[in-house]
C-alpha positions as CSV (number, residue, x, y, z in Angstrom):
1,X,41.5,-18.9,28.3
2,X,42.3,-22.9,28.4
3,X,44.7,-23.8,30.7
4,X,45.7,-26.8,29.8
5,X,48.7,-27.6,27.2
6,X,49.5,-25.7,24.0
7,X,48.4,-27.7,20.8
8,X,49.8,-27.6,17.2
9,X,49.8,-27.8,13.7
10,X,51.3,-28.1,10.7
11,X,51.0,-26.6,7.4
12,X,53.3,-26.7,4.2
13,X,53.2,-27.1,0.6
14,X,55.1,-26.2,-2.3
15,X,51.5,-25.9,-4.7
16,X,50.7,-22.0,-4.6
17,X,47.0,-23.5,-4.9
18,X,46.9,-25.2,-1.6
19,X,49.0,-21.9,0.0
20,X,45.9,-19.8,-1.2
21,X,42.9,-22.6,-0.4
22,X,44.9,-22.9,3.3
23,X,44.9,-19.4,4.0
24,X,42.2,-17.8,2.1
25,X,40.0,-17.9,5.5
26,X,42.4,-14.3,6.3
27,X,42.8,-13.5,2.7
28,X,43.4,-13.5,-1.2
29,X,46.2,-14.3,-2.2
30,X,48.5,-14.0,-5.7
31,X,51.3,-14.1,-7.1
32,X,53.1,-10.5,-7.6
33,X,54.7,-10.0,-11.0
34,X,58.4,-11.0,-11.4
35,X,58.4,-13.6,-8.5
36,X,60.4,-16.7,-9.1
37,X,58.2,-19.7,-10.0
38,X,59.2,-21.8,-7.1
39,X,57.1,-21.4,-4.4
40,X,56.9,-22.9,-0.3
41,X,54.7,-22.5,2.5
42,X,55.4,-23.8,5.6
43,X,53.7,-23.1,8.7
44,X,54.2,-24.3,12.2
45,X,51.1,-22.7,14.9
46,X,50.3,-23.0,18.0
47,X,47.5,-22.2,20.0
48,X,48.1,-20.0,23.5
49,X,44.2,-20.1,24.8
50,X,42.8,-17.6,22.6
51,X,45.3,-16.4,20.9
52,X,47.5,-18.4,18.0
53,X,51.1,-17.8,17.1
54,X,52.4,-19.3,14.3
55,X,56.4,-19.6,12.6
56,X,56.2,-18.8,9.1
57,X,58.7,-19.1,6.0
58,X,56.7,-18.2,3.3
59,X,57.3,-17.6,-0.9
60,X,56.9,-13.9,-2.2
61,X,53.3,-13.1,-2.4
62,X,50.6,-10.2,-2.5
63,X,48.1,-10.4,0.4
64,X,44.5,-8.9,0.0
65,X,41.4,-8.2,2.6
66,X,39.3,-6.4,-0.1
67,X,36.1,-5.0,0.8
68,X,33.6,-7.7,0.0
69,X,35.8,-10.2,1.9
70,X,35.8,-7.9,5.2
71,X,32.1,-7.8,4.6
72,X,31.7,-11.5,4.2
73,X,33.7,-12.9,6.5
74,X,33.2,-10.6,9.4
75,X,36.7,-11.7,11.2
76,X,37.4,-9.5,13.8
77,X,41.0,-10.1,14.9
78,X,44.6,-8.1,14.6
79,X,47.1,-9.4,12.9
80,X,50.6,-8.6,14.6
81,X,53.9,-9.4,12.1
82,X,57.2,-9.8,13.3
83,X,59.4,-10.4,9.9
84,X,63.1,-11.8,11.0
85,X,63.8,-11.4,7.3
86,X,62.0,-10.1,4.2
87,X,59.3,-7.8,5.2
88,X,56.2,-5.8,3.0
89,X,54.5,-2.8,2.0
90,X,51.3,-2.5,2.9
91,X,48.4,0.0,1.5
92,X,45.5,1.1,4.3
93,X,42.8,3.3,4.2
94,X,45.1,5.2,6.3
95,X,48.2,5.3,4.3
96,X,51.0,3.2,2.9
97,X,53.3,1.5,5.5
98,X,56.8,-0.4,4.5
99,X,58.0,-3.2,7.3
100,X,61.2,-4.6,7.3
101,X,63.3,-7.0,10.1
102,X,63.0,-6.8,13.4
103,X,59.7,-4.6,13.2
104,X,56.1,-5.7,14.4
105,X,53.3,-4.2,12.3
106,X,49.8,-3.9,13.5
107,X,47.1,-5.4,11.3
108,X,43.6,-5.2,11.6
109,X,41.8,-7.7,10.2
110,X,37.9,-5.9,9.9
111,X,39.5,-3.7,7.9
112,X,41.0,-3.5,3.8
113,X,44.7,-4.0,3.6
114,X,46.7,-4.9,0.5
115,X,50.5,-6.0,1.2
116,X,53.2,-6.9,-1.0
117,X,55.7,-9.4,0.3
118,X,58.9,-10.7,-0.8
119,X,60.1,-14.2,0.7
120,X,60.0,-13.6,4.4
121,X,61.1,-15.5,7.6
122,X,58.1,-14.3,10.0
123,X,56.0,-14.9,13.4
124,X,52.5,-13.9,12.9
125,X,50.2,-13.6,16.0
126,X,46.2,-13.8,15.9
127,X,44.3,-11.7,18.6
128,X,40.5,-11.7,19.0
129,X,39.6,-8.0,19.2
130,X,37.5,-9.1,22.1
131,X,40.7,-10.6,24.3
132,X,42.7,-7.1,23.7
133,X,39.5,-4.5,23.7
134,X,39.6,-3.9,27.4
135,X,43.9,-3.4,27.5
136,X,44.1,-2.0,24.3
137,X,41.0,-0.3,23.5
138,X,42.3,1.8,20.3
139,X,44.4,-0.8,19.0
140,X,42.6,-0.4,16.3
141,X,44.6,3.4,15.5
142,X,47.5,1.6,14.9
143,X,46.5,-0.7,11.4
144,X,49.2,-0.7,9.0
145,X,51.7,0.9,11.1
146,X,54.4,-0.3,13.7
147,X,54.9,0.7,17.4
148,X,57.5,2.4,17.7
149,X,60.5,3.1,20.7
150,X,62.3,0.7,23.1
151,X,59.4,-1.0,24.2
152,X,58.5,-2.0,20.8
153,X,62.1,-3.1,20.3
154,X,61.7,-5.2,23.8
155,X,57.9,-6.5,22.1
156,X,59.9,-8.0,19.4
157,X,62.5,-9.2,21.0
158,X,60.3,-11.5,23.0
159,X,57.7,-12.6,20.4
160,X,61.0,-13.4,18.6
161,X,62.6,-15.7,21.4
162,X,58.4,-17.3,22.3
163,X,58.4,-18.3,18.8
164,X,61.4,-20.1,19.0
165,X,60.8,-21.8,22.4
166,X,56.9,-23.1,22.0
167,X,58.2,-25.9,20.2
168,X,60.3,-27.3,23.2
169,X,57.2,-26.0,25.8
170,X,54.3,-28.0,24.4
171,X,53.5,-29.7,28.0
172,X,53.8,-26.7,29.1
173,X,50.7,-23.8,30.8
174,X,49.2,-22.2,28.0
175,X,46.5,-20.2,29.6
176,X,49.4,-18.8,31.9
177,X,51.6,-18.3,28.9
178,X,48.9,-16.6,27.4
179,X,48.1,-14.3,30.5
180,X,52.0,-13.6,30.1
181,X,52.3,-12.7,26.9
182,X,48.7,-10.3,26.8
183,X,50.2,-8.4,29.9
184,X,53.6,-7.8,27.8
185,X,52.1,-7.0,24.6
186,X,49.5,-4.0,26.6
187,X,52.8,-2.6,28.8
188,X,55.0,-2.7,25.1
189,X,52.6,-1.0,23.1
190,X,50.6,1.4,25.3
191,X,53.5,3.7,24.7
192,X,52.8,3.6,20.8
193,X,49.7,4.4,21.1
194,X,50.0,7.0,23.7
195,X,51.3,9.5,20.4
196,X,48.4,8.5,18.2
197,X,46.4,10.2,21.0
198,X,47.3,13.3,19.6
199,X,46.0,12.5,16.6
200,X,42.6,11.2,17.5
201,X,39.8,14.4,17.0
202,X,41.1,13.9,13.2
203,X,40.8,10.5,13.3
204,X,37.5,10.3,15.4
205,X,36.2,12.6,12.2
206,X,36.8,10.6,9.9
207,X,35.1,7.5,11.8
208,X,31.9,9.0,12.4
209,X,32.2,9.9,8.5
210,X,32.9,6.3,7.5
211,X,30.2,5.1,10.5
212,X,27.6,7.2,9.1
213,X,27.4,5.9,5.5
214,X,28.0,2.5,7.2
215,X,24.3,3.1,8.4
216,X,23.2,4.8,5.4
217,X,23.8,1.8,3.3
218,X,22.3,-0.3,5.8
219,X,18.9,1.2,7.1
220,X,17.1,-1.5,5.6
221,X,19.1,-4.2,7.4
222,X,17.6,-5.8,10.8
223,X,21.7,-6.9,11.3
224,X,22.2,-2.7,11.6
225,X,23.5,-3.2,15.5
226,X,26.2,-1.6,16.7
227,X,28.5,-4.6,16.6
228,X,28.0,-5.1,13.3
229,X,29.3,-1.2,12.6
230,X,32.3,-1.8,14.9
231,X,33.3,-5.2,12.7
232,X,32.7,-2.8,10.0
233,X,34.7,0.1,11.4
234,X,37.1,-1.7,13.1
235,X,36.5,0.0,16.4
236,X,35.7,-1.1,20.0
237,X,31.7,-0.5,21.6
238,X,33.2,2.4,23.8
239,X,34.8,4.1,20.7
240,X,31.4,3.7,18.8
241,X,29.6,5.5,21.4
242,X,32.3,8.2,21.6
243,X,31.4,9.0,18.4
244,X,27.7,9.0,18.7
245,X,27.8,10.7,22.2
246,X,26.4,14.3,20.8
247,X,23.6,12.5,18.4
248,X,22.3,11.0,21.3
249,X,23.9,7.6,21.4
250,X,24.4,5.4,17.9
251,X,20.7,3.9,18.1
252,X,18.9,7.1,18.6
253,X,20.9,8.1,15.6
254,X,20.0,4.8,13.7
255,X,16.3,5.1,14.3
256,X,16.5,9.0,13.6
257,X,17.7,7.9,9.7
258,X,15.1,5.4,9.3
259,X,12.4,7.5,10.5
260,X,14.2,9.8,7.6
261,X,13.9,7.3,5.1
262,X,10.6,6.6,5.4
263,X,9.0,9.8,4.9
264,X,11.1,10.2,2.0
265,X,9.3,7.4,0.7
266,X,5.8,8.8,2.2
267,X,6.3,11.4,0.0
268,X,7.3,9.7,-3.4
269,X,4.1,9.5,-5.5
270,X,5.1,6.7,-6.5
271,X,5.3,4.7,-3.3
272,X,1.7,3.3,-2.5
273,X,2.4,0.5,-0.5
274,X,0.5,0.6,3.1
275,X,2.6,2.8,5.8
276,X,2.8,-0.4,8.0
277,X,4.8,-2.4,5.4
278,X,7.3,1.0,4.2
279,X,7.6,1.1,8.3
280,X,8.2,-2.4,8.5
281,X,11.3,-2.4,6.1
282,X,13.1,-0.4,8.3
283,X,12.6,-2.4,11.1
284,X,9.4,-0.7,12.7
285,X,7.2,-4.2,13.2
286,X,4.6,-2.0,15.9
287,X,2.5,0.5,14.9
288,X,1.8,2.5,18.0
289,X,6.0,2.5,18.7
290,X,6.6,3.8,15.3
291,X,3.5,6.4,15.4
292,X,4.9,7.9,18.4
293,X,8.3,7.8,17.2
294,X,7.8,9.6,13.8
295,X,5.3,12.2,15.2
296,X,8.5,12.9,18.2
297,X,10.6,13.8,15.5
298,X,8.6,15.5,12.8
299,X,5.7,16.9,14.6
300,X,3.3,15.4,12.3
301,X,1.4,11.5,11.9
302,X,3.0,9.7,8.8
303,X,-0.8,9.8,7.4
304,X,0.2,13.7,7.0
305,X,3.0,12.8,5.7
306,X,2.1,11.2,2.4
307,X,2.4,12.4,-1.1
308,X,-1.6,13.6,-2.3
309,X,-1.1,12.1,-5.5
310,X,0.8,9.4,-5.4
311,X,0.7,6.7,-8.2
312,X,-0.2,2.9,-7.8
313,X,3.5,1.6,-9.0
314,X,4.3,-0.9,-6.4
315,X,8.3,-1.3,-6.3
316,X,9.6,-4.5,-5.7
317,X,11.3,-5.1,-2.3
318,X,15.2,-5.6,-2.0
319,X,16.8,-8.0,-0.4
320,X,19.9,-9.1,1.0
321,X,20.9,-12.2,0.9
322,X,24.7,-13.5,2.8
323,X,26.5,-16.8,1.6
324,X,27.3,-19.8,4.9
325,X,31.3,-19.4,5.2
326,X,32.7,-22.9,4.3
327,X,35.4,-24.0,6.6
328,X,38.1,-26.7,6.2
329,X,40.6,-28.1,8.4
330,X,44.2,-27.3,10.2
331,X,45.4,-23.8,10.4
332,X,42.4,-22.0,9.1
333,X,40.6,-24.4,11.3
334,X,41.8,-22.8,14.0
335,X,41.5,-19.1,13.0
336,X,37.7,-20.3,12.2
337,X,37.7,-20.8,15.3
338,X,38.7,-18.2,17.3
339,X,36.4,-16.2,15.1
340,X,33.3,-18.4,16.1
């Protein structure tokens, strides 16, 4: 984290157009039907070493991380809200949650979300996953919902009076702000997530559910690692390889459903390209490796393996293809940033 002061910014606007260009690095924006034509944005962040907090009075608005964008964007960061007025209802894959004053709510950002919000009063704060994955390792379990008890009361109490000082402490130490504030944050909302405990064989279930088409729909992809799946998942490395533990760890299973995939395709007829180049799309560039690793785990040489009679159609090879992110700068700057 950087020790030295706390920088800021400011943001606001009363063109709905520059609100969604601004903060369309995090998400889509729109209008919701029936909201008043005037609109405002005005947002004042600062930046606590590698975290940002920023003091937000915003128009009513509907806020979107839609599939593609989780996919394109690959931000990996939570989101924590503290509304002091107005609020939102947010749709997850996990369920519906509705926030209202005085309550946090737990966003993460790798993941879909859909929120309606009326005009709010809020403080937002941005947290790599990487600065909270050793304190809070199943942060994660908590997306669209809010901690609950005292010590979520005593959480917002404090984001709630930081917010309010930063702009009187801007000589001050942010990296031991910072250190302060991560330390408060992991003893406030342990407690939370000491009851989704409870819950997690269900939840683990369907992980390894969503994990596995993950792969599926990836086999053919030399960026299949396993951060990728935890960006996609939004899950830590050691929750990955809980998951994976009985298949042998999450590559053994990777390589299993590629070796899978291509005898499939050794026994379509009408697949007559060379066994080096079907090996090769699945990310088997040697020979001898893949050889030894397809006899291992069907007992037979992929030569054995081929369809007698297979027909000289030659399908053309898919590929994927991702757009370069364009950045711009002030506040999205910054959440750029972090995510670099």
């Amino acid at each position: 984290m950087d020790s030295g002061g706390i920088s800021r910014t400011f943001f606001s606007t009363h063109d709905f157009d520059d609100w969604r260009d601004s903060i369309g690095v995090i998400f889509d924006v729109d209008r919701p039907e029936g909201a008043p034509e005037e609109f405002s944005a005005e947002v004042e962040a600062f930046q606590l070493g590698d975290m940002i907090l920023a003091n937000s009075r915003l128009g009513a608005q509907r806020y979107v991380r839609s599939p593609s964008q989780v996919r394109r964007d690959g931000l990996d960061h939570f989101l924590l809200n503290l509304y002091r007025t107005g609020g939102g209802r947010a749709r997850t894959d996990e369920g519906d949650f509705q926030g209202g004053a005085g309550q946090i709510s737990v966003l993460d950002l790798s993941r879909e979300l859909v929120s309606d919000e009326p005009q709010s009063d809020l403080l937002a704060l941005f947290l790599p996953r990487a600065l909270m994955e050793e304190q809070l390792p199943d942060l994660g379990a908590l997306h669209g919902q809010a901690p609950q008890g005292p010590y979520a009361v005593l959480l917002a109490e404090y984001l709630d009076l930081l917010g309010r000082r930063l702009p009187t402490l801007l000589e001050g130490d942010g990296g031991a702000l910072a250190r302060a504030t991560l330390d408060i944050l992991t003893a406030c909302i342990k407690p939370s997530l000491a009851h989704v405990e409870a819950a997690r064989p269900g939840l683990e279930l369907v992980l390894l559910r969503r994990a596995r088409r993950f792969i599926d729909a990836h086999l053919g992809s030399e960026k299949l690692t396993a951060d990728t799946i935890c960006n996609a998942l939004g899950v830590s490395r050691r929750t990955l390889y809980r998951l994976f533990d009985k298949e042998g760890g999450v590559q053994h299973y990777i390589q299993g459903r590629r070796l899978e995939s291509i005898r499939s395709r050794l026994a379509d007829p009408k697949e007559t390209r060379r066994i080096s180049e079907i090996a090769a799309d699945f990310g088997f560039l040697r020979s001898d490796h893949f050889a030894r690793a397809f006899r291992h785990q069907f007992g037979q040489s992929p030569r054995d393996s081929r369809a007698p009679d297979r027909q000289k159609q030659v399908p053309a090879p898919v590929r994927i293809s991702h757009a370069p992110d364009t950045g711009s700068p002030g506040f999205d700057d910054w959440i750029r940033t972090l995510h670099a």
